[in-house]
C-alpha positions as a LaTeX table, in Angstrom:
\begin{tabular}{lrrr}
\hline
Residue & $x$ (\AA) & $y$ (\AA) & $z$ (\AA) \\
\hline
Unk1 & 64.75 & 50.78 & 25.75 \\
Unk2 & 65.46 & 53.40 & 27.70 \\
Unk3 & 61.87 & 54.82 & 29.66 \\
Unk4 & 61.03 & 58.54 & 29.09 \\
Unk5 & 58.22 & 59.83 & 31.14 \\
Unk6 & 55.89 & 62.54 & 30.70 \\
Unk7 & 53.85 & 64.51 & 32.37 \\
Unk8 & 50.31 & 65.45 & 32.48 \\
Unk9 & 49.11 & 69.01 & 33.75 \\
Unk10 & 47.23 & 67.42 & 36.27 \\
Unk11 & 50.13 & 65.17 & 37.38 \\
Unk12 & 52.36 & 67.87 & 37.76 \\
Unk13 & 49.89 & 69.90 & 39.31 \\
Unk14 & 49.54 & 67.34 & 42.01 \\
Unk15 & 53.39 & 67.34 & 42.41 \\
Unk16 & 52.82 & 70.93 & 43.78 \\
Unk17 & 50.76 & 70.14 & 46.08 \\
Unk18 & 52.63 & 67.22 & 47.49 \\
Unk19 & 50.73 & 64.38 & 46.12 \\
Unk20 & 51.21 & 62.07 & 42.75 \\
Unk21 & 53.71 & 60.21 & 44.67 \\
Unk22 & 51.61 & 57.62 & 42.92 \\
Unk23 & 50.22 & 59.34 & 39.61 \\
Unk24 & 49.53 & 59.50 & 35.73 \\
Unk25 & 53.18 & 59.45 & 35.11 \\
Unk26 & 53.46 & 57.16 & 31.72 \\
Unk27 & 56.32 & 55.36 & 30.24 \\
Unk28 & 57.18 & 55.96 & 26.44 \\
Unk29 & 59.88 & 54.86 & 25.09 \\
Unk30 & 62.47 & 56.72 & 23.46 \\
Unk31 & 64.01 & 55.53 & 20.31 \\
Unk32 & 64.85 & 52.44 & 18.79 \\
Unk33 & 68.80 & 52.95 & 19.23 \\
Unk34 & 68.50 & 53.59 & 22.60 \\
Unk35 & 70.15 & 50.98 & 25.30 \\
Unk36 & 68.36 & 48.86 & 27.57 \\
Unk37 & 67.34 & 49.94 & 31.17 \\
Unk38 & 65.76 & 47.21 & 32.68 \\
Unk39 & 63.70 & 47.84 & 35.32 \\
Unk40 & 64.22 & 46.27 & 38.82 \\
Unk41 & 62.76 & 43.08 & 40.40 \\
Unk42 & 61.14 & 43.48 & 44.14 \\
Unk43 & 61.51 & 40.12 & 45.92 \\
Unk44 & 60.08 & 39.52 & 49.76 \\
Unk45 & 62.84 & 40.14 & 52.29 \\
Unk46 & 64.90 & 42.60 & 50.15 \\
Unk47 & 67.21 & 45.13 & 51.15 \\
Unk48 & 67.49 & 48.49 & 49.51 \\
Unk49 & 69.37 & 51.40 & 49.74 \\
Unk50 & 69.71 & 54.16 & 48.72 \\
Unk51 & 73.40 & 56.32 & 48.39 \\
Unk52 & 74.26 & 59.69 & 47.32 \\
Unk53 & 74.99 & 63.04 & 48.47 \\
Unk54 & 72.93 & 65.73 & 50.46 \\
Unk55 & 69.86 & 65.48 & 47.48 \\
Unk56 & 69.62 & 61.96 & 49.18 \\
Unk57 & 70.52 & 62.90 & 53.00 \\
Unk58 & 67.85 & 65.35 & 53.45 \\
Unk59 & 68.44 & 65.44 & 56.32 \\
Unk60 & 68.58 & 62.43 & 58.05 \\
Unk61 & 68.93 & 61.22 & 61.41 \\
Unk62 & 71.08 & 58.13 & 63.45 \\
Unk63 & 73.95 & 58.45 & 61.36 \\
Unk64 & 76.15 & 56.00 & 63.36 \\
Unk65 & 73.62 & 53.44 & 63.53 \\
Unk66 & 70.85 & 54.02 & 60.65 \\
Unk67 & 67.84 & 52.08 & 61.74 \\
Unk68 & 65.91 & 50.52 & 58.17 \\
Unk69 & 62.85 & 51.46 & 57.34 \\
Unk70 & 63.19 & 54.42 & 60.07 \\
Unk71 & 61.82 & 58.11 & 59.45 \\
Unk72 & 64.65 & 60.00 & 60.72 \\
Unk73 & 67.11 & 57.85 & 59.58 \\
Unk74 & 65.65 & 58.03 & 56.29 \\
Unk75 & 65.23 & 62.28 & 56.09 \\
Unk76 & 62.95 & 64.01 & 53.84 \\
Unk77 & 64.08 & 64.19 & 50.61 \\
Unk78 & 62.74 & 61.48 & 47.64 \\
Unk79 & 64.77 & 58.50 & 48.92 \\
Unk80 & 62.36 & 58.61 & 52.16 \\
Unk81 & 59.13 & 58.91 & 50.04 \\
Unk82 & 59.82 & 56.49 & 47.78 \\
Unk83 & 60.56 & 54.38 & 50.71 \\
Unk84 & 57.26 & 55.25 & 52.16 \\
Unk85 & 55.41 & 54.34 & 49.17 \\
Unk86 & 56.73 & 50.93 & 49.20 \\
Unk87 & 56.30 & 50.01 & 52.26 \\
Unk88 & 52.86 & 51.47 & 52.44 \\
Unk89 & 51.95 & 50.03 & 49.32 \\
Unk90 & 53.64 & 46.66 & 49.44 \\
Unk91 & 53.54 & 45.35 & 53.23 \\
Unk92 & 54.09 & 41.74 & 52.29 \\
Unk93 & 57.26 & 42.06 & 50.72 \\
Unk94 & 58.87 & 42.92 & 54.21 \\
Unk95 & 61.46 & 45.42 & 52.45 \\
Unk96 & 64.32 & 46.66 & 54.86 \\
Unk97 & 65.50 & 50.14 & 53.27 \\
Unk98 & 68.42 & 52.45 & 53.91 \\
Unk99 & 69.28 & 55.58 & 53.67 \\
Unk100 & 72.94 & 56.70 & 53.26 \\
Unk101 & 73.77 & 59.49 & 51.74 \\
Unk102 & 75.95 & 62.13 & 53.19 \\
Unk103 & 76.05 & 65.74 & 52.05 \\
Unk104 & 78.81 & 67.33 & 50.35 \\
Unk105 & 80.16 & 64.03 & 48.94 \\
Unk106 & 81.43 & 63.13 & 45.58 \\
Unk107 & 82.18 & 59.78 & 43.93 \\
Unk108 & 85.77 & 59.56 & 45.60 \\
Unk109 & 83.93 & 60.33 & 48.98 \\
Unk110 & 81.64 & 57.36 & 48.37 \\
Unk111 & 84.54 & 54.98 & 47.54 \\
Unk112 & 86.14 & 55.86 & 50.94 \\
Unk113 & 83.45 & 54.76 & 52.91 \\
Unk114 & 81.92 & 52.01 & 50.77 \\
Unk115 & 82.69 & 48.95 & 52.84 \\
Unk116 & 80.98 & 50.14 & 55.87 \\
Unk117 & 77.95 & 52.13 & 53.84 \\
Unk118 & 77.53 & 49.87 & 51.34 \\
Unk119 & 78.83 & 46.81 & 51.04 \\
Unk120 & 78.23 & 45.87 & 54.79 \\
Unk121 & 74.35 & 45.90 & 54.65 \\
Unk122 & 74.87 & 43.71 & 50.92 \\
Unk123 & 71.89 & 45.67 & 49.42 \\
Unk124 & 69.77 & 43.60 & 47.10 \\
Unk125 & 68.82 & 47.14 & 45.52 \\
Unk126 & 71.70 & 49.45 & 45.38 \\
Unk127 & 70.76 & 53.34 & 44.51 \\
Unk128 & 73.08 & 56.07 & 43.57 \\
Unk129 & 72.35 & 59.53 & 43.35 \\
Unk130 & 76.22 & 61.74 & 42.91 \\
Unk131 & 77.60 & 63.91 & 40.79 \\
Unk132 & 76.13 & 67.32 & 41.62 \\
Unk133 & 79.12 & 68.14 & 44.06 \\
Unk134 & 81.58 & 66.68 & 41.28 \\
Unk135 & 81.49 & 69.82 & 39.24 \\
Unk136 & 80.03 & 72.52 & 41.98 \\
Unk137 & 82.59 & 71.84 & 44.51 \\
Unk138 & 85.14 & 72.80 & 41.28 \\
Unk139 & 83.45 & 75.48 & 40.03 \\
Unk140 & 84.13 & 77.31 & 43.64 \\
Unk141 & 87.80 & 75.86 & 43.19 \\
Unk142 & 87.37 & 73.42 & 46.42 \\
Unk143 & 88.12 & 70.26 & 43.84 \\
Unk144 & 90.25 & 69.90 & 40.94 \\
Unk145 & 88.25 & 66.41 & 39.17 \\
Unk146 & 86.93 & 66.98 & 35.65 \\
Unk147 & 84.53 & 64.65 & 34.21 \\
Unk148 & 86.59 & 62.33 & 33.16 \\
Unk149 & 87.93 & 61.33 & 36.91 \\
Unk150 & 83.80 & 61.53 & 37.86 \\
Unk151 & 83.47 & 58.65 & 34.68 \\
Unk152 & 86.19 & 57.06 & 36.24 \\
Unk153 & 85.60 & 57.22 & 39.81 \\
Unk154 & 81.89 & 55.60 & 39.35 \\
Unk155 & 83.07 & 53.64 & 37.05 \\
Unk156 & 85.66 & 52.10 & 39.52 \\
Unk157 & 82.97 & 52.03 & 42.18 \\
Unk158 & 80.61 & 49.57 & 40.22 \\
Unk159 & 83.39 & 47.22 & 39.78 \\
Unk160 & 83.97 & 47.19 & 42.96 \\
Unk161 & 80.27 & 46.97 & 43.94 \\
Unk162 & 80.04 & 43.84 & 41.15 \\
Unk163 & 82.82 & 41.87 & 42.44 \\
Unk164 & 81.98 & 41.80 & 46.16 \\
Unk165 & 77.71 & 41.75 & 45.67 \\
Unk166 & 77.70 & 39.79 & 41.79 \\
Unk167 & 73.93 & 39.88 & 42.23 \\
Unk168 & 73.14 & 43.94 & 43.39 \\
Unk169 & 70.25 & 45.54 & 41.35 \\
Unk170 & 71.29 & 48.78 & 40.46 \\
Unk171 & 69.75 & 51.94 & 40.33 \\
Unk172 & 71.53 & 54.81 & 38.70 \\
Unk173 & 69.95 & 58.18 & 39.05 \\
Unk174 & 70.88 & 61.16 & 36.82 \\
Unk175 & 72.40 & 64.05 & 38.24 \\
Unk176 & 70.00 & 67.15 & 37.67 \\
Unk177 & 70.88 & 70.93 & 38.12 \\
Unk178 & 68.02 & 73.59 & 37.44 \\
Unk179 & 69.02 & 77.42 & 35.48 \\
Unk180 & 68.00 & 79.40 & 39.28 \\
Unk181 & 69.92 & 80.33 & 42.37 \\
Unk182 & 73.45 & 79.00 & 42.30 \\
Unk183 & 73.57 & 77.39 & 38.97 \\
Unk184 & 74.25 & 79.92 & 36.45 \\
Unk185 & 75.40 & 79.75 & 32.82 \\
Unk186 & 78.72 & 78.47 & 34.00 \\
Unk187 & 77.63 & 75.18 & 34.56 \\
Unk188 & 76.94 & 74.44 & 31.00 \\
Unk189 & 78.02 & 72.56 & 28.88 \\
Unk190 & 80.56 & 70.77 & 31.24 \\
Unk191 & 77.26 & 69.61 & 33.70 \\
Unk192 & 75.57 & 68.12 & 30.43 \\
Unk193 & 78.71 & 65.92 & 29.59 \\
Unk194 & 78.30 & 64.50 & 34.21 \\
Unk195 & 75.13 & 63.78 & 33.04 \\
Unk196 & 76.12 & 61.55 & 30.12 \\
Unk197 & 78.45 & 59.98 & 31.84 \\
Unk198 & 75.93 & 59.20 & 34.45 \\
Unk199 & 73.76 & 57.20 & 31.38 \\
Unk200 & 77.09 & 55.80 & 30.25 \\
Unk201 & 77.83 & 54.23 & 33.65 \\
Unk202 & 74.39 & 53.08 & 34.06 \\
Unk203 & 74.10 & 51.37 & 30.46 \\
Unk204 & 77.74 & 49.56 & 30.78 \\
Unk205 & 76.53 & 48.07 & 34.25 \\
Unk206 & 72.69 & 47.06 & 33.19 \\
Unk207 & 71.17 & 49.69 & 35.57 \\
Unk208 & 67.72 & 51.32 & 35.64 \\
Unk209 & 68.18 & 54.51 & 34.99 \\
Unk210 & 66.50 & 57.24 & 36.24 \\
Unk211 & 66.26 & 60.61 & 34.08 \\
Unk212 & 65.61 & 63.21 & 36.73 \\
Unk213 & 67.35 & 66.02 & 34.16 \\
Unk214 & 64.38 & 65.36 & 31.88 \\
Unk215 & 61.74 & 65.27 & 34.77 \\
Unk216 & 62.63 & 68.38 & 36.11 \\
Unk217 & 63.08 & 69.64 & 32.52 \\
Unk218 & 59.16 & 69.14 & 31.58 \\
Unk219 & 58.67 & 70.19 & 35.06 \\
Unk220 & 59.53 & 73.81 & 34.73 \\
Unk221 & 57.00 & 73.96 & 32.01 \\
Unk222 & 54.41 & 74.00 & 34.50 \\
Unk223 & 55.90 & 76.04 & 37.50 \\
Unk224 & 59.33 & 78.06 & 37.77 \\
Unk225 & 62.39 & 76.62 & 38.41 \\
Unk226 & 62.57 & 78.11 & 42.11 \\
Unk227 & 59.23 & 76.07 & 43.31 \\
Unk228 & 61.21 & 72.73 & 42.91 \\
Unk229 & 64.63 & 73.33 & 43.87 \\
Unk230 & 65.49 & 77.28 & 45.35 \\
Unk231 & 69.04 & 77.07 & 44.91 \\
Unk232 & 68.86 & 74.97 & 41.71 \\
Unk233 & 70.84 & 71.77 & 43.01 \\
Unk234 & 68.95 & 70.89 & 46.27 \\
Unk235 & 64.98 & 69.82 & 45.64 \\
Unk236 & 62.00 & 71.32 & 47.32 \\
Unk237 & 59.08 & 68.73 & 48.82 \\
Unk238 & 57.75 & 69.62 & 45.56 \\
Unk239 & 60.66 & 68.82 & 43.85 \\
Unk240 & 61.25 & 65.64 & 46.07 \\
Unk241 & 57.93 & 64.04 & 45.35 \\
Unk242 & 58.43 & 64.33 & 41.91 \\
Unk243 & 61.94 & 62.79 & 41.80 \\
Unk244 & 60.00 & 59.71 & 44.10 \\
Unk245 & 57.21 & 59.00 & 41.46 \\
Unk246 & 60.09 & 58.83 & 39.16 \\
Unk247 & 62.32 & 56.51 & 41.42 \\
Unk248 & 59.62 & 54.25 & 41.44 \\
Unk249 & 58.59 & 54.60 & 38.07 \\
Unk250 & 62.67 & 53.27 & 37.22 \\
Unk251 & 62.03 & 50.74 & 39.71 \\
Unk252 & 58.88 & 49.35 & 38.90 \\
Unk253 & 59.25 & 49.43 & 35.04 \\
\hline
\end{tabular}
């Protein structure tokens, strides 16, 4: 079933101040009806990594030649503190993790540089963050995709991803807006149906999923919208550490 975490004050509370990278988070589950999300195995020698858009580049450093396991190649956002926390936490395993997100992109964008981003460092984990851009870059009429081509796109991608690594673990993260700065009533309802898709791709594919809508949605029950992501679409290190005790939380089970 599908996990569905929750939050204590006390949790969240240490979110704000940068720590629960490792908290009280719990698991529930959701409902009966509700598709599998299996959680991901951690072997010794595995390589992860972790793909998006600029939620996941943060940042980051040695684009030409990413370096695993490497602070500035990894940036600052949650992929790089989840990364820290395994490989603080688990030393033996000997994990090798990437980070390769690039801002700005959407799913298309991914697909174009796949081979060399992707496929080339055959990722035992395989993390995807997108989806964001999908609909922002159309609401300010730079892209003409609707949901349907985003469904598509990813869709496509997996495929692809399936046929050339058969035995990838994959990770599929939802994409999360909050109501402040940029994101305004004209998101809705078309962002809600990017973030079912999201689900849908994840559940066809037997992904964890990884609800960061819902996170940040008890999140803002604690502290304003603003203190985790200013602009609404890109996280603060609040916001960050939060969405990294969740990525592990999907990961771990």
């Amino acid at each position: 079933m599908n996990p569905s975490h929750t939050f204590s004050r006390r949790h969240l509370l240490g979110g704000i101040a940068l720590a629960g990278i490792s908290g009280a988070t719990q698991a529930q589950s959701k409902s009966d009806s509700a598709p599998s999300s299996p959680s991901v195995r951690l072997q010794k020698g595995m390589t992860i990594l972790f793909q998006g858009d600029s939620i996941t580049d943060a940042g980051r450093q040695n684009r030409q030649s990413p370096k695993p396991n490497d602070q500035q190649s990894m940036g600052n956002g949650y992929a790089s503190m989840a990364a820290s926390a395994l490989l603080t936490s688990q030393p033996d395993l000997h994990l090798s993790i990437y980070n390769r997100g690039i801002s700005g992109n959407k799913v298309h964008q991914l697909d174009a540089r796949w081979q060399s981003d992707c496929l080339d460092h055959q990722p035992d984990i395989l993390s995807i963050l997108i989806g964001v851009n999908d609909i922002w870059h159309g609401l300010q009429g730079r892209y003409q995709g609707t949901v349907q081509t985003y469904e598509d796109d990813f869709m496509a991608l997996l495929e692809r991803t399936r046929k050339a690594l058969p035995k990838v673990q994959l990770v599929i993260c939802e994409p999360f807006v909050l109501k402040c700065g940029a994101v305004n009533q004209k998101w809705f309802p078309e962002f809600d149906h990017y973030r079912a898709s999201a689900r849908k791709v994840a559940n066809k594919y037997s992904a964890s999923f990884v609800p960061f809508q819902e996170m940040f949605d008890q999140a803002v029950t604690y502290a304003p919208p603003q203190h985790w992501a200013g602009d609404g679409v890109h996280p603060s290190p609040h916001g960050a550490a939060l969405m990294a005790d969740f990525w592990l939380q999907a990961v771990r089970g």
